[in-house]
mmCIF file of the N, C-alpha and C atoms, coordinates in Angstrom:
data_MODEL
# 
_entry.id   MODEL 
# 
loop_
_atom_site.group_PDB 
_atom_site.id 
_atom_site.type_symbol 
_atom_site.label_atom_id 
_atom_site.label_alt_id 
_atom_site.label_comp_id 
_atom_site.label_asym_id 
_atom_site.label_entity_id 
_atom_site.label_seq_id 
_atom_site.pdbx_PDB_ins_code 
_atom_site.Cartn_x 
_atom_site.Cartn_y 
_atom_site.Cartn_z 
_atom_site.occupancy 
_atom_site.B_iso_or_equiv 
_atom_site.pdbx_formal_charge 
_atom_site.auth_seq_id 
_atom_site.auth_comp_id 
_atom_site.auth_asym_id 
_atom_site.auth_atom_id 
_atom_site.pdbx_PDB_model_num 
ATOM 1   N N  . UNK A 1 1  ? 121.026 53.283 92.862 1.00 0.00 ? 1  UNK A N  1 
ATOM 2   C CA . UNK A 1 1  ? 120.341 54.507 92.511 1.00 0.00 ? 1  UNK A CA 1 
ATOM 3   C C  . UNK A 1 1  ? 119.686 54.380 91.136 1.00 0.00 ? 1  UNK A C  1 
ATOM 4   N N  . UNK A 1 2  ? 120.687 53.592 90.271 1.00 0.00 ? 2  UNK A N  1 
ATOM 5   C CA . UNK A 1 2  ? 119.983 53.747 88.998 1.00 0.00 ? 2  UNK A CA 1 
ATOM 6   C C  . UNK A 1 2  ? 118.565 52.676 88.767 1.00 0.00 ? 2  UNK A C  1 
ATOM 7   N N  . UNK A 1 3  ? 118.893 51.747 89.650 1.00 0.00 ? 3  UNK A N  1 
ATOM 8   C CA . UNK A 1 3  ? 117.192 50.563 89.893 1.00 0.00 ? 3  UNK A CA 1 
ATOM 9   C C  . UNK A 1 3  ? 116.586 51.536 90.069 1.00 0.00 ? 3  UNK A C  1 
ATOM 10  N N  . UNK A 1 4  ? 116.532 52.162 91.350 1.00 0.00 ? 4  UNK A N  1 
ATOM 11  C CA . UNK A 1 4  ? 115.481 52.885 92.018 1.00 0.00 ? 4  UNK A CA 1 
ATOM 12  C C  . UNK A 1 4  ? 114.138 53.809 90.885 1.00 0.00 ? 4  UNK A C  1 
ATOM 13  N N  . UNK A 1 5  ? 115.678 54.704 89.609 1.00 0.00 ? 5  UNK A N  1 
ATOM 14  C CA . UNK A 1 5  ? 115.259 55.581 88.579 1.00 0.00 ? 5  UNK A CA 1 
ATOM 15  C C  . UNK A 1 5  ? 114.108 54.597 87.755 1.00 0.00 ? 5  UNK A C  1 
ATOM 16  N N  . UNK A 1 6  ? 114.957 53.528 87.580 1.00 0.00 ? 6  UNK A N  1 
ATOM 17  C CA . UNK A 1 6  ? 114.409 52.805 86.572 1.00 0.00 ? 6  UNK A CA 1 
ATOM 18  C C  . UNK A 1 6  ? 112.448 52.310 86.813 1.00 0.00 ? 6  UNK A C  1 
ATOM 19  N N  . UNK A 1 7  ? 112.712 52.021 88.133 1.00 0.00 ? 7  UNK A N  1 
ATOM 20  C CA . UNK A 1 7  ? 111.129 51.472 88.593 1.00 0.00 ? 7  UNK A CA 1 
ATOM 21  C C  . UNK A 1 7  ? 110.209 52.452 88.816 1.00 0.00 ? 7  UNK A C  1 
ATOM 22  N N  . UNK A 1 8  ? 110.251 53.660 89.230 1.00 0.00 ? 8  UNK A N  1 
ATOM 23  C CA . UNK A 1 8  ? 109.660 55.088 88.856 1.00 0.00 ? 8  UNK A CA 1 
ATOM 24  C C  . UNK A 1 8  ? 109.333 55.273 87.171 1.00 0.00 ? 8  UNK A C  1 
ATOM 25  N N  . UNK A 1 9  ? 110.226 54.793 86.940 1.00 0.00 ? 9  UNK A N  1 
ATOM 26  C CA . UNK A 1 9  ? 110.340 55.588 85.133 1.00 0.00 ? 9  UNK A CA 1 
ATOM 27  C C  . UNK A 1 9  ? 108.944 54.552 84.728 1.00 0.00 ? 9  UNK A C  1 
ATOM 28  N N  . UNK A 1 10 ? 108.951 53.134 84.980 1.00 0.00 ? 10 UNK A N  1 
ATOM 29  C CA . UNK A 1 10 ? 108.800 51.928 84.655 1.00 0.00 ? 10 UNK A CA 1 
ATOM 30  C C  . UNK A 1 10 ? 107.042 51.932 85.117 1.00 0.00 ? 10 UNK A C  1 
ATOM 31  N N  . UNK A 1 11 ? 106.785 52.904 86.342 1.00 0.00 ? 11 UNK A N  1 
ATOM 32  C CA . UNK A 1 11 ? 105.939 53.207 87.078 1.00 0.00 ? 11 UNK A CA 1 
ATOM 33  C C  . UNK A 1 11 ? 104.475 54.095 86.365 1.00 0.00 ? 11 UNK A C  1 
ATOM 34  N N  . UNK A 1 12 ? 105.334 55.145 85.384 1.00 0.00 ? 12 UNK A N  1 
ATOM 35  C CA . UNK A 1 12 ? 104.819 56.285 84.850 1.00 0.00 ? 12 UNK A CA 1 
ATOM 36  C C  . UNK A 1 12 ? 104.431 55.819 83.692 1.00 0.00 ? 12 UNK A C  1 
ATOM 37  N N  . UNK A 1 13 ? 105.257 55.161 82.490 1.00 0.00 ? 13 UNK A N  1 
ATOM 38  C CA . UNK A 1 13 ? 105.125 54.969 81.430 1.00 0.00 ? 13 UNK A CA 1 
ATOM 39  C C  . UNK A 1 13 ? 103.667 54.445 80.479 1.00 0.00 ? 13 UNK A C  1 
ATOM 40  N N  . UNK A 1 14 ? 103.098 53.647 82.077 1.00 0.00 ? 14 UNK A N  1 
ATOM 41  C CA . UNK A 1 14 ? 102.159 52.970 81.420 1.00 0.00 ? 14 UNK A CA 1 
ATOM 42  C C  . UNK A 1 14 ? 100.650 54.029 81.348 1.00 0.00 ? 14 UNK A C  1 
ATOM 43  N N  . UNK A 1 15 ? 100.956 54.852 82.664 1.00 0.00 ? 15 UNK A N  1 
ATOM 44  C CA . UNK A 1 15 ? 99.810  56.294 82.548 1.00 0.00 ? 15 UNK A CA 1 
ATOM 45  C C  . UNK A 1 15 ? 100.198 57.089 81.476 1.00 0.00 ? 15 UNK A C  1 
ATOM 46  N N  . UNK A 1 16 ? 101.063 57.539 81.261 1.00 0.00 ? 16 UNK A N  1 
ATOM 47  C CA . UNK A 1 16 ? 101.764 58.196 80.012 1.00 0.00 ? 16 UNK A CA 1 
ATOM 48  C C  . UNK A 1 16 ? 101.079 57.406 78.848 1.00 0.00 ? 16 UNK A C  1 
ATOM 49  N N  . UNK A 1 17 ? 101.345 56.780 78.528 1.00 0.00 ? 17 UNK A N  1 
ATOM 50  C CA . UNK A 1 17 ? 100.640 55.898 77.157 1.00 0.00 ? 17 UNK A CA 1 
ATOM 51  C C  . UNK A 1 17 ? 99.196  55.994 77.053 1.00 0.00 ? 17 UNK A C  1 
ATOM 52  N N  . UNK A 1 18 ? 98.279  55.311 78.383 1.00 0.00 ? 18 UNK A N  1 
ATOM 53  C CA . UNK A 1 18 ? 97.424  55.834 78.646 1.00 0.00 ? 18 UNK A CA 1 
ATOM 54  C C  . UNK A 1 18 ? 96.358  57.115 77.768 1.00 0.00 ? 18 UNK A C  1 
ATOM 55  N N  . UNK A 1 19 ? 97.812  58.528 78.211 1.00 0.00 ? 19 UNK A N  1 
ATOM 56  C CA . UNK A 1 19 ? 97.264  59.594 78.439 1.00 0.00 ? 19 UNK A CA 1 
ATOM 57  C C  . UNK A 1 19 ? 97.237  59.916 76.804 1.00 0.00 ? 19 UNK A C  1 
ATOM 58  N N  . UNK A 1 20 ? 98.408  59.334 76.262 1.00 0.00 ? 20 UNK A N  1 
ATOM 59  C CA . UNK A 1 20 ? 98.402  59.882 74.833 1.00 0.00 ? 20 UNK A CA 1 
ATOM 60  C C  . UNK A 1 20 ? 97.428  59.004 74.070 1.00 0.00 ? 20 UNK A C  1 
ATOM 61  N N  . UNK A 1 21 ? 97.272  57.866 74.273 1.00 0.00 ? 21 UNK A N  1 
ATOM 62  C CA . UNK A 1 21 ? 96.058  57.255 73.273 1.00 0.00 ? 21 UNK A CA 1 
ATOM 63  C C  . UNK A 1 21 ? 94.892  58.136 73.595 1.00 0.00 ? 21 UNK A C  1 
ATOM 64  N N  . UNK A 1 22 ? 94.269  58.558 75.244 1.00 0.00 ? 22 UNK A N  1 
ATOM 65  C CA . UNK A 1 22 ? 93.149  59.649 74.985 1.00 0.00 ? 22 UNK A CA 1 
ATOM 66  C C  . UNK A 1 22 ? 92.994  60.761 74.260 1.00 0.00 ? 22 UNK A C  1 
ATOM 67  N N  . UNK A 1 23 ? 94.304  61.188 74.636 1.00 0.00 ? 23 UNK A N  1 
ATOM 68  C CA . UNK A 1 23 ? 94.574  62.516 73.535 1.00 0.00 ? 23 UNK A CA 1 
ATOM 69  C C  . UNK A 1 23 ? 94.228  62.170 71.745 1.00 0.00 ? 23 UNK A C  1 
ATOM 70  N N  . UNK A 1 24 ? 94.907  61.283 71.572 1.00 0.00 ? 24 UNK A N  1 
ATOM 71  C CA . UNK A 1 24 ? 94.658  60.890 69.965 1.00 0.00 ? 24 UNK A CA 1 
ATOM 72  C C  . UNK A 1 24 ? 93.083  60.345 69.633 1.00 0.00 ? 24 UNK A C  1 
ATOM 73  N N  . UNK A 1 25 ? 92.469  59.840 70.867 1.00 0.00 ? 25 UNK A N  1 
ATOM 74  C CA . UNK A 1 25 ? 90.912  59.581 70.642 1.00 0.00 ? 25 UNK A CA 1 
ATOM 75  C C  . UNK A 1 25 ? 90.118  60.865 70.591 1.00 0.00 ? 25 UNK A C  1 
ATOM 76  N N  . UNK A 1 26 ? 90.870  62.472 71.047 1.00 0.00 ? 26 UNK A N  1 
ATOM 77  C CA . UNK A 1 26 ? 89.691  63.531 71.055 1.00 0.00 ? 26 UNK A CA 1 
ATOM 78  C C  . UNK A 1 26 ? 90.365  63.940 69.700 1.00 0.00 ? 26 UNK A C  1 
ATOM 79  N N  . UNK A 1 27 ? 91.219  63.532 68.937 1.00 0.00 ? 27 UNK A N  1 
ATOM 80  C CA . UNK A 1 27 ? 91.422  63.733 67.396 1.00 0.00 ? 27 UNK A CA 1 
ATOM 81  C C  . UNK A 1 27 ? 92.422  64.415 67.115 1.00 0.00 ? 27 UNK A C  1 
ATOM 82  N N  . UNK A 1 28 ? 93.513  64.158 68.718 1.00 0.00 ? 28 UNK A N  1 
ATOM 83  C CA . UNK A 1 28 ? 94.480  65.455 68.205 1.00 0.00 ? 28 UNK A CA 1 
ATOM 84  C C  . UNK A 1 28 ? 95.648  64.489 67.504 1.00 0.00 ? 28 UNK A C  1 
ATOM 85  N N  . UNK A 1 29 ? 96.616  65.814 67.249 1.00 0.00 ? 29 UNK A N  1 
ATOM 86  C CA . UNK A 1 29 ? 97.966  64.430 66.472 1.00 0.00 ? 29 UNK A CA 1 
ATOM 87  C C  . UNK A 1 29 ? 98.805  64.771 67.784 1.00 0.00 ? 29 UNK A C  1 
ATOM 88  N N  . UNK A 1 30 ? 99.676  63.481 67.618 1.00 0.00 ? 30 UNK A N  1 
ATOM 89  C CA . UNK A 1 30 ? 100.319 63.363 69.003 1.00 0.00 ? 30 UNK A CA 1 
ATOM 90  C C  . UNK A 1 30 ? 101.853 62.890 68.684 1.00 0.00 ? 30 UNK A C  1 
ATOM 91  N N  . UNK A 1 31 ? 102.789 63.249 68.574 1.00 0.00 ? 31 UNK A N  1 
ATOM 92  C CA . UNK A 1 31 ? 104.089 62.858 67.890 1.00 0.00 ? 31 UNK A CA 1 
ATOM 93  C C  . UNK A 1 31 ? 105.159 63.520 69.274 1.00 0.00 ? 31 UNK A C  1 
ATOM 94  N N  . UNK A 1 32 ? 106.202 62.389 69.020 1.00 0.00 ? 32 UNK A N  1 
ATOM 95  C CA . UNK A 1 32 ? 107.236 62.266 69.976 1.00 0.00 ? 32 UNK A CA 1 
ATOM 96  C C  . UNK A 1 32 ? 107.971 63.798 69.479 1.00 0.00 ? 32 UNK A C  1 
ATOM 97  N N  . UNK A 1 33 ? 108.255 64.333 70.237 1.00 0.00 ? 33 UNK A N  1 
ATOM 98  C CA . UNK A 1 33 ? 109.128 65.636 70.130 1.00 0.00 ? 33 UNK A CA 1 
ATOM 99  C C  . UNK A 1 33 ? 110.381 65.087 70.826 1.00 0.00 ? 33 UNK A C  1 
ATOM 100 N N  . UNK A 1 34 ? 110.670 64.672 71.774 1.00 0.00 ? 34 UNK A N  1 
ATOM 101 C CA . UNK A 1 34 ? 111.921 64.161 72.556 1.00 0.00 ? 34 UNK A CA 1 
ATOM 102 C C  . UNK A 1 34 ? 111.932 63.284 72.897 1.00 0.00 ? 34 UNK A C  1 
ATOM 103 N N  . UNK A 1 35 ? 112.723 62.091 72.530 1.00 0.00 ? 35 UNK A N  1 
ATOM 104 C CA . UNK A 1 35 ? 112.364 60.780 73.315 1.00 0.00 ? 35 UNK A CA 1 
ATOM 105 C C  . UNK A 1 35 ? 113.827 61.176 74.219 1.00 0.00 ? 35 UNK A C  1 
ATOM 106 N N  . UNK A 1 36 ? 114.395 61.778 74.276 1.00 0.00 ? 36 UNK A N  1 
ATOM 107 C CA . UNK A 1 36 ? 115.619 62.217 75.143 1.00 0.00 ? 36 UNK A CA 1 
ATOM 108 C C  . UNK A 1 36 ? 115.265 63.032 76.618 1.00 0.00 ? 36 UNK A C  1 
ATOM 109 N N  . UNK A 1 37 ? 113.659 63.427 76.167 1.00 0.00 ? 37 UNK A N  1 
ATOM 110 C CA . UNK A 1 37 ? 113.425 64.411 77.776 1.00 0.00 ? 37 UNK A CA 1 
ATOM 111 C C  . UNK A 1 37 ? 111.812 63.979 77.444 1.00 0.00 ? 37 UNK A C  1 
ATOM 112 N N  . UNK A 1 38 ? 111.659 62.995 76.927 1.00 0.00 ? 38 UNK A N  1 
ATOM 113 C CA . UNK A 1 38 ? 110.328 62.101 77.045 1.00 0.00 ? 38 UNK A CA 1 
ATOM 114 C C  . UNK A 1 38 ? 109.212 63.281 77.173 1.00 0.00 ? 38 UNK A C  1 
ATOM 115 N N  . UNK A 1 39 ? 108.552 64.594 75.105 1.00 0.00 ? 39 UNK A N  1 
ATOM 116 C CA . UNK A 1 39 ? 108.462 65.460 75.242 1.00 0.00 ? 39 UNK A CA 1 
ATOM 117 C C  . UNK A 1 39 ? 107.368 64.822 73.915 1.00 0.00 ? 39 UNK A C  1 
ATOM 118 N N  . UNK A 1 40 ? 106.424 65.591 74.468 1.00 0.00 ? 40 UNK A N  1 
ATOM 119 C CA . UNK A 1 40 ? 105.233 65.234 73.232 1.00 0.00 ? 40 UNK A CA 1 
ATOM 120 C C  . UNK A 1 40 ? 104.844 66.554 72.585 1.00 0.00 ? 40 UNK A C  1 
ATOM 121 N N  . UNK A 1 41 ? 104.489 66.474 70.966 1.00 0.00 ? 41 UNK A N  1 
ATOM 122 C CA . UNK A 1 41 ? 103.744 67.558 70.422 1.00 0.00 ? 41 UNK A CA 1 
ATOM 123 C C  . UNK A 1 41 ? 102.698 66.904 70.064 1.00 0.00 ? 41 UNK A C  1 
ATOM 124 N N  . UNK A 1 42 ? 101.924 68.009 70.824 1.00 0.00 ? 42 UNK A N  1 
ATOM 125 C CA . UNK A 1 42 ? 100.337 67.787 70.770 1.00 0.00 ? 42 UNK A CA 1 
ATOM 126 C C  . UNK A 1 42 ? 99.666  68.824 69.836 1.00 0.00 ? 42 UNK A C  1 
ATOM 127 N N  . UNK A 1 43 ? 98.983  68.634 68.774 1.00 0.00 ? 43 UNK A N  1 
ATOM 128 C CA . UNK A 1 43 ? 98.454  69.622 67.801 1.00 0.00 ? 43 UNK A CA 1 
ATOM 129 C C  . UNK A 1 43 ? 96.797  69.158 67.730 1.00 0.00 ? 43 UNK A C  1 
ATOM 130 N N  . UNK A 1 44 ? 95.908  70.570 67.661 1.00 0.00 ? 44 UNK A N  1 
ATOM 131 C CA . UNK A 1 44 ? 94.446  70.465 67.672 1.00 0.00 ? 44 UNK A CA 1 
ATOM 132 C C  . UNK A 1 44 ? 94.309  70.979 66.305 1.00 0.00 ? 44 UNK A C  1 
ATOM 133 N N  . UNK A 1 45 ? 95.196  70.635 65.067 1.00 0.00 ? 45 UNK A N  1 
ATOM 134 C CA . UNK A 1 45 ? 95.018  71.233 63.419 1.00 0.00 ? 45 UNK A CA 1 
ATOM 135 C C  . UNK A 1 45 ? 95.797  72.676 63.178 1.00 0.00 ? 45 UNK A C  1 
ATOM 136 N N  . UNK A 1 46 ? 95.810  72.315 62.083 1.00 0.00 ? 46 UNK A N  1 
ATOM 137 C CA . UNK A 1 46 ? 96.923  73.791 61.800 1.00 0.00 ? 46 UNK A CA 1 
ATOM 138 C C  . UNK A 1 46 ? 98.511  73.206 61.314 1.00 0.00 ? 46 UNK A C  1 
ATOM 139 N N  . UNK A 1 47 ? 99.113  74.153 59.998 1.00 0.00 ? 47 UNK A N  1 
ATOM 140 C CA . UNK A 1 47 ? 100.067 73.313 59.724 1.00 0.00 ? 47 UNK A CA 1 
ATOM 141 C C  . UNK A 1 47 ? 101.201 73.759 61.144 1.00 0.00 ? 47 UNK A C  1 
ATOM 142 N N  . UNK A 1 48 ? 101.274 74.841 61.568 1.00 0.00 ? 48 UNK A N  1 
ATOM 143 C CA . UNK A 1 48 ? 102.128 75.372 62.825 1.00 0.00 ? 48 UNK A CA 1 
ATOM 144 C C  . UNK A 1 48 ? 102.248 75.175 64.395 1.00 0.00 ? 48 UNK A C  1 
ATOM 145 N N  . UNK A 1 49 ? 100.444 74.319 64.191 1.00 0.00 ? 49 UNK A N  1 
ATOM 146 C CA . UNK A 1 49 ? 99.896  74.796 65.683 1.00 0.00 ? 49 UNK A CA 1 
ATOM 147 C C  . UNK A 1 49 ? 100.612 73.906 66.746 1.00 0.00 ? 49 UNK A C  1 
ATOM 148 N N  . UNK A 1 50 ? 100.380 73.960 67.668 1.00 0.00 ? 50 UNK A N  1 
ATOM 149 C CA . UNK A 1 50 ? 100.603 72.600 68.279 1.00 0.00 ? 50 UNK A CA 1 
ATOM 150 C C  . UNK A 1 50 ? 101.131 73.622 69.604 1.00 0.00 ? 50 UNK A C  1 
ATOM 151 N N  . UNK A 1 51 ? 101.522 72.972 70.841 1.00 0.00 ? 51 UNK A N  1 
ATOM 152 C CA . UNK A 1 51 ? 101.840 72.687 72.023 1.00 0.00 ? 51 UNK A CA 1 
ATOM 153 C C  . UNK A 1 51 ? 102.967 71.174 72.362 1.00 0.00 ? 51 UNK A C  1 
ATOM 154 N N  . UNK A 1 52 ? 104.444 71.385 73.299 1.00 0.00 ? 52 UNK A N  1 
ATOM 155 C CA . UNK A 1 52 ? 104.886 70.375 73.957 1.00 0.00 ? 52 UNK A CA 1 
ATOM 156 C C  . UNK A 1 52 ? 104.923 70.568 75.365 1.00 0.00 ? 52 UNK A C  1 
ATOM 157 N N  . UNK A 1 53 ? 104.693 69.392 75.531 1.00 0.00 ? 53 UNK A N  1 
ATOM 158 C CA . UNK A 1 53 ? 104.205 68.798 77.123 1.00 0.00 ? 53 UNK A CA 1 
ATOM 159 C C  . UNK A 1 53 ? 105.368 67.328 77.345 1.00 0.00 ? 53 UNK A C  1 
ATOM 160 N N  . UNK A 1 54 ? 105.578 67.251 78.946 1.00 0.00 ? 54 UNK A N  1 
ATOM 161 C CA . UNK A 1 54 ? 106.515 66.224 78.955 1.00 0.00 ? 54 UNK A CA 1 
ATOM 162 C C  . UNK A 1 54 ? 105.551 64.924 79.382 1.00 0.00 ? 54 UNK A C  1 
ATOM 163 N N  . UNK A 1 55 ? 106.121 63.907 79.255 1.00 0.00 ? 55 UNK A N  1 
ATOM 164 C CA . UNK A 1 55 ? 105.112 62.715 79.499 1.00 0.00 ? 55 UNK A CA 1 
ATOM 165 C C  . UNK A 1 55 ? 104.893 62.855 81.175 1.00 0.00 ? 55 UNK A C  1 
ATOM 166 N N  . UNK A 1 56 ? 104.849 63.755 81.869 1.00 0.00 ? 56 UNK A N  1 
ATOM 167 C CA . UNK A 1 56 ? 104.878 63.601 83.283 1.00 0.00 ? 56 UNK A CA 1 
ATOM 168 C C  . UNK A 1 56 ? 103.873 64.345 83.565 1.00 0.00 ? 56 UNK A C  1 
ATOM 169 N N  . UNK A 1 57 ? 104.002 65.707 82.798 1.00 0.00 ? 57 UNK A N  1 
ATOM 170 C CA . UNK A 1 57 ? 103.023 66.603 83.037 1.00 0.00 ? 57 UNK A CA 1 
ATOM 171 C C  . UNK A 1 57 ? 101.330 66.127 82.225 1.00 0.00 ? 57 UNK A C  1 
ATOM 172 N N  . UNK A 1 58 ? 101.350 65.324 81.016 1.00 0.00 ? 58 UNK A N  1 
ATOM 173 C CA . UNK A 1 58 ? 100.374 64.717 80.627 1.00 0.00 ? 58 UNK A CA 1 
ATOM 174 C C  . UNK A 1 58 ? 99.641  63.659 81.186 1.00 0.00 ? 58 UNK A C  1 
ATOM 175 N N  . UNK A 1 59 ? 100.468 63.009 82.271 1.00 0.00 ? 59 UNK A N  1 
ATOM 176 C CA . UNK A 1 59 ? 100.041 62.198 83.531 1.00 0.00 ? 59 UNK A CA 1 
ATOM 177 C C  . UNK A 1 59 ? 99.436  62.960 84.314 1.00 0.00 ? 59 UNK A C  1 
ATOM 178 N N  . UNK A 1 60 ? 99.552  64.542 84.869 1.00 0.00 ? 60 UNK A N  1 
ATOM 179 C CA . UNK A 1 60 ? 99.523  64.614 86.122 1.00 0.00 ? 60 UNK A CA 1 
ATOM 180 C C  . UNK A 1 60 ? 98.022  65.786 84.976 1.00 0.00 ? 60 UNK A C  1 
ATOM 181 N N  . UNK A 1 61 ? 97.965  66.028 84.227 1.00 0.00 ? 61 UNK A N  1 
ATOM 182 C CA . UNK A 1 61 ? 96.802  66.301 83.466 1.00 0.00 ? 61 UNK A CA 1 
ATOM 183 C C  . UNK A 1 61 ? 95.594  65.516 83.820 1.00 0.00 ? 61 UNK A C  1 
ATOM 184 N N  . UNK A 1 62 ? 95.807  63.860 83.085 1.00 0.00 ? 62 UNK A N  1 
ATOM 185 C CA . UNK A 1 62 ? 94.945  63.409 83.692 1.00 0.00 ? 62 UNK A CA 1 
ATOM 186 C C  . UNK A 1 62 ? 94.420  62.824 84.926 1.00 0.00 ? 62 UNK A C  1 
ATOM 187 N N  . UNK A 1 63 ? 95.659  62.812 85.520 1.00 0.00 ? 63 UNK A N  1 
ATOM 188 C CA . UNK A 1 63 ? 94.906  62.704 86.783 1.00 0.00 ? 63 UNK A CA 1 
ATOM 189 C C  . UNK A 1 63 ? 94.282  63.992 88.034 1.00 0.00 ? 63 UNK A C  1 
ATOM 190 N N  . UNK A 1 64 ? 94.363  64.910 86.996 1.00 0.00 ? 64 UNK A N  1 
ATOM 191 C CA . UNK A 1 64 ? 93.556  65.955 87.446 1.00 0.00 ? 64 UNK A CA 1 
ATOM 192 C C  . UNK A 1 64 ? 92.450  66.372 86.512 1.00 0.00 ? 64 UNK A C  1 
ATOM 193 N N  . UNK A 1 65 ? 92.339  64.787 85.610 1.00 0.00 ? 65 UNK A N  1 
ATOM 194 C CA . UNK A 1 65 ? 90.793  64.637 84.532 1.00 0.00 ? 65 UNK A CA 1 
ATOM 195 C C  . UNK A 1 65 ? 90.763  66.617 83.808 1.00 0.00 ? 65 UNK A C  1 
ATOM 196 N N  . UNK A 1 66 ? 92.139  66.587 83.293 1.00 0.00 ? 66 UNK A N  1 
ATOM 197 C CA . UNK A 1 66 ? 92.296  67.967 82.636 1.00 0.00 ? 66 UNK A CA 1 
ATOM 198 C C  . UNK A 1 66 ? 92.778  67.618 81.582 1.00 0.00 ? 66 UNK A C  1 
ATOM 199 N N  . UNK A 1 67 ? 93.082  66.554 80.867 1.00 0.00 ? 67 UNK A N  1 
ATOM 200 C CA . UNK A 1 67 ? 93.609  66.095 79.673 1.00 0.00 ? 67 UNK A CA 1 
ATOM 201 C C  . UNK A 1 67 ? 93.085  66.029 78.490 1.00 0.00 ? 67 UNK A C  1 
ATOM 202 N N  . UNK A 1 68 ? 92.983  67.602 78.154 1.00 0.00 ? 68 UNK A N  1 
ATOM 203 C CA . UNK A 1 68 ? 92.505  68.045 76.617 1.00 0.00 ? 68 UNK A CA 1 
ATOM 204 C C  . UNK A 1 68 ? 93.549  69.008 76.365 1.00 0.00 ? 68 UNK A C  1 
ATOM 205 N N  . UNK A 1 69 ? 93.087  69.758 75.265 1.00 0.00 ? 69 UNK A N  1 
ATOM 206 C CA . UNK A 1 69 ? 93.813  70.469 74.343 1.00 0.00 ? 69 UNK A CA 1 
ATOM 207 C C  . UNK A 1 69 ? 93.772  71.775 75.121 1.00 0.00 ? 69 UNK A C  1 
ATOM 208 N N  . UNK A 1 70 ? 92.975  72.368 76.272 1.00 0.00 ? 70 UNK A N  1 
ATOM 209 C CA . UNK A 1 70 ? 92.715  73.474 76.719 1.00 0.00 ? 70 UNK A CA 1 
ATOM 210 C C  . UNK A 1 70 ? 93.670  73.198 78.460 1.00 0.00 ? 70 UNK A C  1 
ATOM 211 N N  . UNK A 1 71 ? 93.952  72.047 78.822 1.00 0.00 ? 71 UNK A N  1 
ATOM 212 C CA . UNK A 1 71 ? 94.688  72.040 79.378 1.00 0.00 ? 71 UNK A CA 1 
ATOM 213 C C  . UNK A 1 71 ? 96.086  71.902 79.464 1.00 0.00 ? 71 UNK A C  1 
ATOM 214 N N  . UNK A 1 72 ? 96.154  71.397 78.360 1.00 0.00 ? 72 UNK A N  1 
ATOM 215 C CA . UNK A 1 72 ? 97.808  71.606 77.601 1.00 0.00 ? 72 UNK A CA 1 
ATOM 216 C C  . UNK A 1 72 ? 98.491  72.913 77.710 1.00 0.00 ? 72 UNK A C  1 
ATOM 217 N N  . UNK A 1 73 ? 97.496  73.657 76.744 1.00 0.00 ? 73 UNK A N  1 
ATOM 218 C CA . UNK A 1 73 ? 97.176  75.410 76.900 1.00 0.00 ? 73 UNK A CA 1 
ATOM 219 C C  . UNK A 1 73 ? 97.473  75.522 77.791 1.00 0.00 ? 73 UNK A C  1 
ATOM 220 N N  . UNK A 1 74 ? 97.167  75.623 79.137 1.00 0.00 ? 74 UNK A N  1 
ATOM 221 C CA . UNK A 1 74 ? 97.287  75.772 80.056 1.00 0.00 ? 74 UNK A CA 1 
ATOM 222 C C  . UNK A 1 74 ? 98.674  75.694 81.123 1.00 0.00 ? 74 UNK A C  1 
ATOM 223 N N  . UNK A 1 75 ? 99.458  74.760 80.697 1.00 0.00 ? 75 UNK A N  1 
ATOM 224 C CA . UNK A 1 75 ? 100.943 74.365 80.804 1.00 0.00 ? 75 UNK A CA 1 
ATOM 225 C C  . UNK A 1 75 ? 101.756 75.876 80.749 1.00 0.00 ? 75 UNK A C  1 
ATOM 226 N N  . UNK A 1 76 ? 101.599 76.395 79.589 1.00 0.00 ? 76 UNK A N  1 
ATOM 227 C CA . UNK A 1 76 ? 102.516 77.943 79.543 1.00 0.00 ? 76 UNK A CA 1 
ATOM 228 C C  . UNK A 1 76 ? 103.065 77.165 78.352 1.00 0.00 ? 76 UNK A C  1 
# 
């Protein structure tokens, strides 16, 4: 069971990375919030501002080519 987790996890990681170098190319800051529930803060400026998103849901962002700052928003 735990292979199985592992090659899924192993599966995602590399779209995940992916997704956050785009994010940091439209100029946002992008910093690990959880490496325990694999949880990103995404900020478009502001010392407060920001939004977290999990590395799964920032995958499934872009592959619905929604991976900006207004679709983050969009998360809740």
């Amino acid at each position: 069971m735990e292979i199985e987790r592992e090659h899924v996890m192993a599966s995602v990681i590399p779209e995940r990375d992916t997704a956050l170098i785009e994010l940091r190319k439209q100029g946002l800051t992008v910093k690990l919030h959880s490496s325990q529930n694999d949880t990103w803060h995404i900020a478009d400026g502001g010392l407060y501002s920001g939004y977290v998103a999990s590395g799964d849901e920032l995958v499934e962002l872009k592959r619905a080519n929604k991976l900006n700052i207004r679709g983050i928003k969009d998360l809740g």
